[in-house]
MARBA-3410 file (N, C-alpha, C, O; in Angstrom, 1 decimal):
193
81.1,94.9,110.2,80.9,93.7,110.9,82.1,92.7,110.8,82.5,92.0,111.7 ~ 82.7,92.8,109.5,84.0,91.8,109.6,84.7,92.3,110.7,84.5,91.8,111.8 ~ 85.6,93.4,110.4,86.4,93.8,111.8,85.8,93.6,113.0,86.7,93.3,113.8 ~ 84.8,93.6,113.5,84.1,93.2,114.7,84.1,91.9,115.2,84.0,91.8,116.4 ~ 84.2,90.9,114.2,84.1,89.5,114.0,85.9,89.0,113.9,86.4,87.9,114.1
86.4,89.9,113.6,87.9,89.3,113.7,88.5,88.8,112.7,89.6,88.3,112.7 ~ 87.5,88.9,111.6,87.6,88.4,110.0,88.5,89.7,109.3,88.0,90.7,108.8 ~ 89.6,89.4,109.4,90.7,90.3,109.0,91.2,90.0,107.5,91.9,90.7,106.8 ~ 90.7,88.9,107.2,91.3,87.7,105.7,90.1,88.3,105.1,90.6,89.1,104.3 ~ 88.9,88.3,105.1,88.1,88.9,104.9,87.7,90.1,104.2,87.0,90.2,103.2
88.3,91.1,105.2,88.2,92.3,105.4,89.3,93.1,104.2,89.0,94.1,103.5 ~ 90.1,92.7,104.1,91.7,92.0,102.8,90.9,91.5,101.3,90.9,92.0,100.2 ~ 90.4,90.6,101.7,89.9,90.5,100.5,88.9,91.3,99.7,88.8,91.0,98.5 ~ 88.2,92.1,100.1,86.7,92.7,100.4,87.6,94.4,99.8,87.0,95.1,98.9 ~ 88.6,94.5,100.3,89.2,96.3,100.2,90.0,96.5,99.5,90.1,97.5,98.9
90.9,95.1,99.4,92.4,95.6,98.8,92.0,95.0,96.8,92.0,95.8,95.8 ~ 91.9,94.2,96.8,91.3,94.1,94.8,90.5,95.2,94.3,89.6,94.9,93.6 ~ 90.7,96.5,94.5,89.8,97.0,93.9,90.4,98.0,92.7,91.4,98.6,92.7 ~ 89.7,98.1,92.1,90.6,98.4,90.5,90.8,100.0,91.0,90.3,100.8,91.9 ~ 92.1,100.1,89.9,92.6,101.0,89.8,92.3,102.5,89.6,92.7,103.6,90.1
91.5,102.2,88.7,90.9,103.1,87.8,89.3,103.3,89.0,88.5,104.2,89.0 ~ 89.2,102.6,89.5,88.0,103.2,90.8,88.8,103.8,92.0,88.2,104.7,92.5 ~ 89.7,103.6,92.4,91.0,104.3,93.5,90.8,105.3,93.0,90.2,106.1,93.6 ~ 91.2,105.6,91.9,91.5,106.9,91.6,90.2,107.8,91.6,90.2,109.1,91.5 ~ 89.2,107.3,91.6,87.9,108.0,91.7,87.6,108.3,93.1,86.8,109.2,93.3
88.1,107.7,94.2,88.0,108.4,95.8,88.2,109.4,96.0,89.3,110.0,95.7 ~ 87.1,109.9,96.9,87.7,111.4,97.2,88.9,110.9,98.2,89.1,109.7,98.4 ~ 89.7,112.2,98.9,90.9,111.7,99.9,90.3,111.1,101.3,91.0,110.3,102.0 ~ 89.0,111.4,101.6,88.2,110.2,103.0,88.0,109.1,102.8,88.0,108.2,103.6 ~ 87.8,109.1,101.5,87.4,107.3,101.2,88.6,106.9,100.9,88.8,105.9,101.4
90.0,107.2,100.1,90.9,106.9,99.9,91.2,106.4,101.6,91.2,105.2,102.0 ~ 91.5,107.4,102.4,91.8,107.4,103.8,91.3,106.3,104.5,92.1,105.5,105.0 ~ 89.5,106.2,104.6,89.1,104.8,105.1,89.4,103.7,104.6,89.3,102.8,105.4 ~ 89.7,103.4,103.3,90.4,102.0,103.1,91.7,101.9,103.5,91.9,100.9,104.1 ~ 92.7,102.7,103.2,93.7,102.6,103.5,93.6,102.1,104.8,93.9,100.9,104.9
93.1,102.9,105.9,92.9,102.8,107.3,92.6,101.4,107.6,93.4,100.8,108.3 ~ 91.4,100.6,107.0,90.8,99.7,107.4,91.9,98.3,106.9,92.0,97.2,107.5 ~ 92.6,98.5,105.6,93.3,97.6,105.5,94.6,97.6,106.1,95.4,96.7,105.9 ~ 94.9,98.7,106.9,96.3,99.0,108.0,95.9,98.2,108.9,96.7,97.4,109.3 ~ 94.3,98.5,109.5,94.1,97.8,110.6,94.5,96.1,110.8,95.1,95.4,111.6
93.4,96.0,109.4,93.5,94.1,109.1,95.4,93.5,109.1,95.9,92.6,109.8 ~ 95.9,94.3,108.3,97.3,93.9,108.2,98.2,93.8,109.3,99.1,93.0,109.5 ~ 97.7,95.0,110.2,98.5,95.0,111.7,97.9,93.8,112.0,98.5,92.8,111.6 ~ 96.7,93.5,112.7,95.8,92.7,113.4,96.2,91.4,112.5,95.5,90.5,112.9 ~ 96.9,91.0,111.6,97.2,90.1,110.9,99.0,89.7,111.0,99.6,88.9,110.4
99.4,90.5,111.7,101.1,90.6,112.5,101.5,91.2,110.8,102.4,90.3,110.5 ~ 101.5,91.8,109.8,102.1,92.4,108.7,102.1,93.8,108.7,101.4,94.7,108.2 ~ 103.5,93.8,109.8,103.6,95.3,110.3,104.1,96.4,109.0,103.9,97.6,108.9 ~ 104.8,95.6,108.3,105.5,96.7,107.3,104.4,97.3,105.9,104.5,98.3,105.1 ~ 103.4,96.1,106.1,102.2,96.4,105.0,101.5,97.4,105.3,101.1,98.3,104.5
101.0,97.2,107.1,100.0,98.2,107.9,100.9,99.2,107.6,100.8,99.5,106.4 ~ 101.7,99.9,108.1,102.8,101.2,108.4,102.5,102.0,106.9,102.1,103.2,106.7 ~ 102.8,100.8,105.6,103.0,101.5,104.1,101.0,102.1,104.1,100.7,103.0,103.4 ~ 100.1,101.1,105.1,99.0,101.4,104.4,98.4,102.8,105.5,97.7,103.7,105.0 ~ 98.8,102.9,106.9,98.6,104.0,107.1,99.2,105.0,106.9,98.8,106.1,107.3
100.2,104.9,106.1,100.9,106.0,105.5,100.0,106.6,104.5,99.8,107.8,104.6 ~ 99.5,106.0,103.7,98.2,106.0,102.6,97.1,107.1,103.0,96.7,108.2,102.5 ~ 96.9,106.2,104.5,95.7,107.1,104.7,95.9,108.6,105.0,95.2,109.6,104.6 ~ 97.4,108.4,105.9,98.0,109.9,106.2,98.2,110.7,104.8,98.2,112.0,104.9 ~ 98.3,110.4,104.1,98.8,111.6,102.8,97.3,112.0,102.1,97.0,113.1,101.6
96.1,110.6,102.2,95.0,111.2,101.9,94.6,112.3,102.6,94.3,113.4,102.1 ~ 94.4,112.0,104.1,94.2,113.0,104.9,94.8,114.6,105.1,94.2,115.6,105.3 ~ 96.0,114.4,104.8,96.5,115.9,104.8,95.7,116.2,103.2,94.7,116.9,103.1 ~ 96.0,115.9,102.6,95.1,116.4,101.1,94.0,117.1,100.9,93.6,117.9,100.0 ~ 93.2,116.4,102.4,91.5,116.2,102.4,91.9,118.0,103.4,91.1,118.8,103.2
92.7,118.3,104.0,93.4,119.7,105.2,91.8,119.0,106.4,91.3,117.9,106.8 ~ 91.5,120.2,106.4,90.1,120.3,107.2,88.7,119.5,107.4,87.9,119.3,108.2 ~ 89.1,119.2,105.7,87.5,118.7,105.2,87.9,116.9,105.8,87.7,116.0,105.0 ~ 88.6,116.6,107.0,89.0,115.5,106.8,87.6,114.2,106.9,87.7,112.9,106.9 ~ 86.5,115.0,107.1,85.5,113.8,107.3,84.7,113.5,108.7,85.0,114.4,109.5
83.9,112.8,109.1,83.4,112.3,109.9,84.6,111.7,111.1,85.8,111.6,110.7 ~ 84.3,111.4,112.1,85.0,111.2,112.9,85.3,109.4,113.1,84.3,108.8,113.3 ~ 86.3,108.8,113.0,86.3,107.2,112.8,87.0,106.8,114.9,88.1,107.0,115.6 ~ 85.8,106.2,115.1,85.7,105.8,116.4,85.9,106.8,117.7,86.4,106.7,118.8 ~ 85.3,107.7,117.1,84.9,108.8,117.7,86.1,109.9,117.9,86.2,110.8,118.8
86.9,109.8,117.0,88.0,110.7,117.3,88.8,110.8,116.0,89.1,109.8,115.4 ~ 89.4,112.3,115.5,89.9,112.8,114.2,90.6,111.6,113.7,91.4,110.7,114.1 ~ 89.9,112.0,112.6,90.8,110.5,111.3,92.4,110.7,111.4,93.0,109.7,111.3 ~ 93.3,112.0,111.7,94.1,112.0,111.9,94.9,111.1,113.0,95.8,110.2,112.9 ~ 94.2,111.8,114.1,94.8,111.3,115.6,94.6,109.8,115.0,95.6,109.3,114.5
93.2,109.0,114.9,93.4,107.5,114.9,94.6,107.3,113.9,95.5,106.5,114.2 ~ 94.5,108.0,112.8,95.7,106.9,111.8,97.2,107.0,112.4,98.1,106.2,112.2 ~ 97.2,108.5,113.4,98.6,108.7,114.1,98.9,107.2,115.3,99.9,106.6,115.7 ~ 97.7,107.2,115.5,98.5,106.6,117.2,97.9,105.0,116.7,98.0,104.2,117.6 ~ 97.4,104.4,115.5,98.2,103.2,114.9,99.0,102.8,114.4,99.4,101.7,114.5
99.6,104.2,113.6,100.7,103.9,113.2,102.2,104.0,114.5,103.3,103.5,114.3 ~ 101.8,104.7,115.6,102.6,104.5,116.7,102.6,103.0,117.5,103.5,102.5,118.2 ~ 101.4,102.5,117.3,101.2,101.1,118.0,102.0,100.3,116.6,102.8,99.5,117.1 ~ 101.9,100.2,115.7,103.1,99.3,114.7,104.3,99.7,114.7,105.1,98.8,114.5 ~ 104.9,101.2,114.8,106.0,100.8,115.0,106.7,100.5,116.5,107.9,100.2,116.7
105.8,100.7,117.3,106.0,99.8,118.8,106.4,98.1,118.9,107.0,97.3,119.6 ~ 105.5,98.1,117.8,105.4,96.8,117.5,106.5,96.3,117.0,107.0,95.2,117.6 ~ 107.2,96.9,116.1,108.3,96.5,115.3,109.5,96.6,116.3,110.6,96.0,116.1 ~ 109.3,97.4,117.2,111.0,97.8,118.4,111.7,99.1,117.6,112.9,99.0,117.4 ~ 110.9,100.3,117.0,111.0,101.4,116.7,110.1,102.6,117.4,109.1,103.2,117.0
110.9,102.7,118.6,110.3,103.1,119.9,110.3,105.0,119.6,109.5,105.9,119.9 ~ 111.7,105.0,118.9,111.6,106.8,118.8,110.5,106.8,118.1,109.6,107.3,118.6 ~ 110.2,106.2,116.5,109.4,106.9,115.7,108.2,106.5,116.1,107.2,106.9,115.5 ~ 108.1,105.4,117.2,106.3,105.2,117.7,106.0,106.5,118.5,104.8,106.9,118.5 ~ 107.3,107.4,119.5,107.1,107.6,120.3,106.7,109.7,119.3,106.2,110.7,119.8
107.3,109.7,117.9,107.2,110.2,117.4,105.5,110.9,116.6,105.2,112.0,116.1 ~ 105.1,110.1,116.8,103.8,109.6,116.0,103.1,109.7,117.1,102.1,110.4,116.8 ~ 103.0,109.3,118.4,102.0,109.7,119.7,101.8,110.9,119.8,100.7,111.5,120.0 ~ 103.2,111.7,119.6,103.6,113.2,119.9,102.8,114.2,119.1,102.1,115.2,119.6 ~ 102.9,113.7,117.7,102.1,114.1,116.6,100.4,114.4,117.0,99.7,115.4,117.1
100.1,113.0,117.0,99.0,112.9,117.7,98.4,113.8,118.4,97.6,114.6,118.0 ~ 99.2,113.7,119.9,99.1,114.5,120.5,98.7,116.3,120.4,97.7,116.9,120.9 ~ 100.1,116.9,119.3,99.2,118.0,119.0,98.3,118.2,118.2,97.7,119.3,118.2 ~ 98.1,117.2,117.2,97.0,117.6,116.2,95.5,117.3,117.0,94.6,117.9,116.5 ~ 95.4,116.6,118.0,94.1,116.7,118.9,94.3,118.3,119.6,93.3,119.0,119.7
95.6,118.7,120.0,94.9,120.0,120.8,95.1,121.1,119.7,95.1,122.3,120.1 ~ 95.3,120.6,118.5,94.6,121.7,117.4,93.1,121.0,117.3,92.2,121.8,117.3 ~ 93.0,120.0,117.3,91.4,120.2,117.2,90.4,120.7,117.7,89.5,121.3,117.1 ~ 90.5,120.5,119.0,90.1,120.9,120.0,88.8,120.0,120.6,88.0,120.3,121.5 ~ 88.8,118.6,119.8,87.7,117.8,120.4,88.2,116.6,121.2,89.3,115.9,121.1
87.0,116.4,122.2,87.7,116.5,123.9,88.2,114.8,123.4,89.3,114.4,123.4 ~ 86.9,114.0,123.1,87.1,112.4,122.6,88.8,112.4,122.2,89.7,112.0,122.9 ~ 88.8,112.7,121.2,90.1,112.6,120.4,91.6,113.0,121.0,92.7,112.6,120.7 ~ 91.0,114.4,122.4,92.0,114.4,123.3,92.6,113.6,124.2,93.8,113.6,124.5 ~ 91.6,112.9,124.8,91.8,111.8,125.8,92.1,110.7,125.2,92.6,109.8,125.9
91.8,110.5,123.5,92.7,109.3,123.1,94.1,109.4,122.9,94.9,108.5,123.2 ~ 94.4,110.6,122.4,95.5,111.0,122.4,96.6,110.9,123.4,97.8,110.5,123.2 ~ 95.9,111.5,124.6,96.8,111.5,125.6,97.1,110.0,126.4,98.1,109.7,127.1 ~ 95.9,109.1,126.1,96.1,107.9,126.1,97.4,107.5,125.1,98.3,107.1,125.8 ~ 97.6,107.6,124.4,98.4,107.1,123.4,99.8,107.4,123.8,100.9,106.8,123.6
99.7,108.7,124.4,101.1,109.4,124.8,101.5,109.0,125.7,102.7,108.9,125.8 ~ 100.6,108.5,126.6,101.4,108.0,127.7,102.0,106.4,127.7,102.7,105.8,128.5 ~ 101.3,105.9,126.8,101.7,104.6,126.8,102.8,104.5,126.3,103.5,103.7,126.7 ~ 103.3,105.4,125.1,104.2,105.8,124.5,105.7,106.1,125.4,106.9,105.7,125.3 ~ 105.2,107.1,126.3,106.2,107.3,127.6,105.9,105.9,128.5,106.9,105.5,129.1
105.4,105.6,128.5,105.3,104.5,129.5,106.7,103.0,128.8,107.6,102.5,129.4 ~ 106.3,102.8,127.2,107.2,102.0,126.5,108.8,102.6,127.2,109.7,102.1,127.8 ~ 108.5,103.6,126.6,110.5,104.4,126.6,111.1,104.5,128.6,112.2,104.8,129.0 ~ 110.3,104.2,129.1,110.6,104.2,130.7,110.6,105.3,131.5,111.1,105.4,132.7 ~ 109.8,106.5,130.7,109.3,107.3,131.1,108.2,107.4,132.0,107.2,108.0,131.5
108.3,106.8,133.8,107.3,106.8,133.9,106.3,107.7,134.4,105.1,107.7,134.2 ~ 107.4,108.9,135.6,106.5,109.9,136.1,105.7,110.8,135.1,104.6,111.1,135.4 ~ 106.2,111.2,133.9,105.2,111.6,132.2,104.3,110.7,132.0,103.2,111.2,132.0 ~ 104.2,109.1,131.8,103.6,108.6,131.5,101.9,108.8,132.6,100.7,108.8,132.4 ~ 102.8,108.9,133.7,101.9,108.5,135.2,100.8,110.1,134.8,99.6,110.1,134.7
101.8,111.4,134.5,100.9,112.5,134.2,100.2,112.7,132.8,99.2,113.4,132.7 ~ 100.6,112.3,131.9,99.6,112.3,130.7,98.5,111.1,130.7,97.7,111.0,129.8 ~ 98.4,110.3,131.7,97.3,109.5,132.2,96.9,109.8,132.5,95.7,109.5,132.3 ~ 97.2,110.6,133.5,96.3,111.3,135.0,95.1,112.2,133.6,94.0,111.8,133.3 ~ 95.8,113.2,133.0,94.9,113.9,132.2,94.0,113.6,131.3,93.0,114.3,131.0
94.3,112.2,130.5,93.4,111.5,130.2,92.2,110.7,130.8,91.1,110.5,130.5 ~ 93.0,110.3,131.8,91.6,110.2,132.7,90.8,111.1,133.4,89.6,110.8,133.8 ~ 91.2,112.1,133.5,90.3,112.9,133.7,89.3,113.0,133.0,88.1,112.7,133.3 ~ 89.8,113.6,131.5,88.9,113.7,130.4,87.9,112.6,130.2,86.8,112.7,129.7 ~ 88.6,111.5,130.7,87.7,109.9,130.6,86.4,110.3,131.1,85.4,110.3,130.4
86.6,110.7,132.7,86.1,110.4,133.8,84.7,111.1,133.3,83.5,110.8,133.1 ~ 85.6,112.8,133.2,84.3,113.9,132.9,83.5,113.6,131.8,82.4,114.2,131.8 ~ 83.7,113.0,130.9,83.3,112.7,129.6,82.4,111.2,129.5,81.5,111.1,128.7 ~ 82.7,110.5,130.2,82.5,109.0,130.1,82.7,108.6,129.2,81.8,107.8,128.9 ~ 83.8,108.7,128.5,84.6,107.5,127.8,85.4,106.4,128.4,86.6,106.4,128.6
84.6,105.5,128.5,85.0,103.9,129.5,86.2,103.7,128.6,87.4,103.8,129.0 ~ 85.8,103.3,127.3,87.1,102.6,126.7,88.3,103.4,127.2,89.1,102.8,127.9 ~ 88.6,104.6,126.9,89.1,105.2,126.9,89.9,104.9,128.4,91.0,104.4,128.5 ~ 89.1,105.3,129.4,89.5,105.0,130.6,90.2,103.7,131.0,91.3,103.7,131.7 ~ 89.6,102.7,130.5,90.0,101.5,130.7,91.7,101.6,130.1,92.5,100.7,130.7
92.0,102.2,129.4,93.4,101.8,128.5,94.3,102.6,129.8,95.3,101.9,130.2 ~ 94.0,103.9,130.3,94.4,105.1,130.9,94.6,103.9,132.1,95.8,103.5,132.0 ~ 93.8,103.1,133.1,93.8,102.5,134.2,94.7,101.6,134.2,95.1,101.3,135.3 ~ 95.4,100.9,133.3,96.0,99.7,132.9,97.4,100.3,132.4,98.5,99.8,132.3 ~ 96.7,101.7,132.0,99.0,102.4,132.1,99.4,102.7,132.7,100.7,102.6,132.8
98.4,103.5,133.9,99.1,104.3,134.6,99.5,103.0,136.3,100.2,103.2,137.2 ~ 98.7,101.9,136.0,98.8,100.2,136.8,100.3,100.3,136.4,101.2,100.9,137.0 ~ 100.4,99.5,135.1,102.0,99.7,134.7,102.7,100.7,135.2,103.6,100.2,135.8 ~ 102.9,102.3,135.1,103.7,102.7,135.4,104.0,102.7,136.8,105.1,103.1,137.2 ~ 103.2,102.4,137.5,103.2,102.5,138.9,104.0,101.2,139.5,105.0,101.2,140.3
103.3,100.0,138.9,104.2,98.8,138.9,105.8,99.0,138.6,106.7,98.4,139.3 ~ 106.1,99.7,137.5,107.3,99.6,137.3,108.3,100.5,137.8,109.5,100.5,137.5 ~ 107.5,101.6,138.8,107.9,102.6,139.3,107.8,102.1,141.1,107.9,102.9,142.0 ~ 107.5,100.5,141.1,108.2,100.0,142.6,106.5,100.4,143.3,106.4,99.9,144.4 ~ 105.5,101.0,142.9,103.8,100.6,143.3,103.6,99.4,143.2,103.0,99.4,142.1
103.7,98.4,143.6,103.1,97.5,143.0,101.7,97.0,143.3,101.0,96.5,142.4 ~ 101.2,97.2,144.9,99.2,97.1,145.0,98.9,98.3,144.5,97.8,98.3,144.1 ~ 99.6,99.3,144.3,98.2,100.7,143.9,98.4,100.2,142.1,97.4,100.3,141.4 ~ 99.5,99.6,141.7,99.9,99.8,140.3,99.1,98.6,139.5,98.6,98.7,138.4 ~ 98.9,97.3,140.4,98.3,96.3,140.3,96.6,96.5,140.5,95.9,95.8,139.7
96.1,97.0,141.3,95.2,97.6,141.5,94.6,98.3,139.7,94.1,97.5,138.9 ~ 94.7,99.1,139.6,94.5,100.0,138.6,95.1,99.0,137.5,94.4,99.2,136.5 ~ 95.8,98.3,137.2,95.7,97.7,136.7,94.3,96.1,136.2,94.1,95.5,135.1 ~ 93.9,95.9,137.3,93.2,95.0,137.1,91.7,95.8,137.2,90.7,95.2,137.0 ~ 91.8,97.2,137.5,90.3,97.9,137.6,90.2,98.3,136.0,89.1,98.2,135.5
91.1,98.5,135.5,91.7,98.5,133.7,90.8,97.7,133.0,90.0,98.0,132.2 ~ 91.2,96.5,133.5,91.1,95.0,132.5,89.3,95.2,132.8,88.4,95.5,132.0 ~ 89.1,94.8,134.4,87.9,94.8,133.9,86.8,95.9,133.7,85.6,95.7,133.6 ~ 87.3,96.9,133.6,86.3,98.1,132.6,86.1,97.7,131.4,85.1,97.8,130.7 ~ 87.2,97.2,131.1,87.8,97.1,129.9,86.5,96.2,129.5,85.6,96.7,128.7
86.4,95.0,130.0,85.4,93.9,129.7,84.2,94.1,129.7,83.5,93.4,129.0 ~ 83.9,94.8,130.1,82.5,95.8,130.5,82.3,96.9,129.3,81.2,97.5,129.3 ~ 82.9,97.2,128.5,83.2,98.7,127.2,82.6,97.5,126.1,82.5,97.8,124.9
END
């Protein structure tokens, strides 16, 4: 409910005080979900270099955990999410190779999974990624396939992010009603999710 609520100060204080000698009693999922949830708060708090060190965290718990990595966090492998936030912070920062690095990652570690959610986030992620670096006819096609997956699946959120890049890339590729279009069918899905 904090993260839901936007209580990120909160959410900080609530995860990160917690003794030492109890860290070390997590298995590598629970190490992972804290890590994760205080990357999130820290990004969502503009403290990119804190988020990056803290999904880093969750990433080394995760490889630890190999297979057994857990339940799925927002509906798609603990991996993929900790990958393609840590690509949206270093986006953030104007470190476009190693965001664009970390999408890619993503990327294949969903089509080693083989679950469809986590693929369509993925390829969401990738293309936004190509879409950053001015890649747009890639971007335009790793959308297209995420929306597919959107479409067949009904994953709205998901769709929604897909509608609003492949708007942009079209926009920036000289579309500008089809790109604008899809862009604004984006936003308000989006409002609707």
């Amino acid at each position: 409910m904090i993260f839901a609520e936007g209580r990120f100060c909160d959410a900080i204080a609530t995860l990160d005080p917690m003794p030492a000698e109890l860290i070390a009693r997590l298995q590598p999922g629970s190490l992972a979900r804290r890590a994760y949830g205080l990357g999130i708060a820290r990004m969502q708090l503009g403290e990119l270099a804190q988020a990056w060190a803290l999904f880093g965290e969750a990433r080394h718990a995760l490889d630890s955990a190999g297979n057994a990595r857990g339940p799925l966090w927002g509906g798609s492998d603990p991996l993929v999410m900790t990958l393609v936030l840590s690509s949206h912070v270093r986006a953030r920062q104007g470190l476009l190779d190693q965001a664009h690095c970390c999408a890619e990652e993503a990327l294949q570690v969903s089509q080693d999974v083989g679950h469809t959610h986590t693929q369509a986030f993925a390829q969401m992620n990738f293309a936004l990624s190509l879409l950053r670096k001015g890649e747009m006819a890639a971007a335009a096609e790793h959308g297209t396939r995420a929306l597919q997956l959107s479409d067949r699946f009904g994953f709205m959120t998901v769709k929604a992010f897909v509608l609003m890049a492949i708007g942009c890339a079209q926009v920036a590729g000289g579309q500008l009603d089809d790109g604008t279009r899809l862009a604004r069918e984006g936003n308000a899905l989006l409002r609707l999710c």
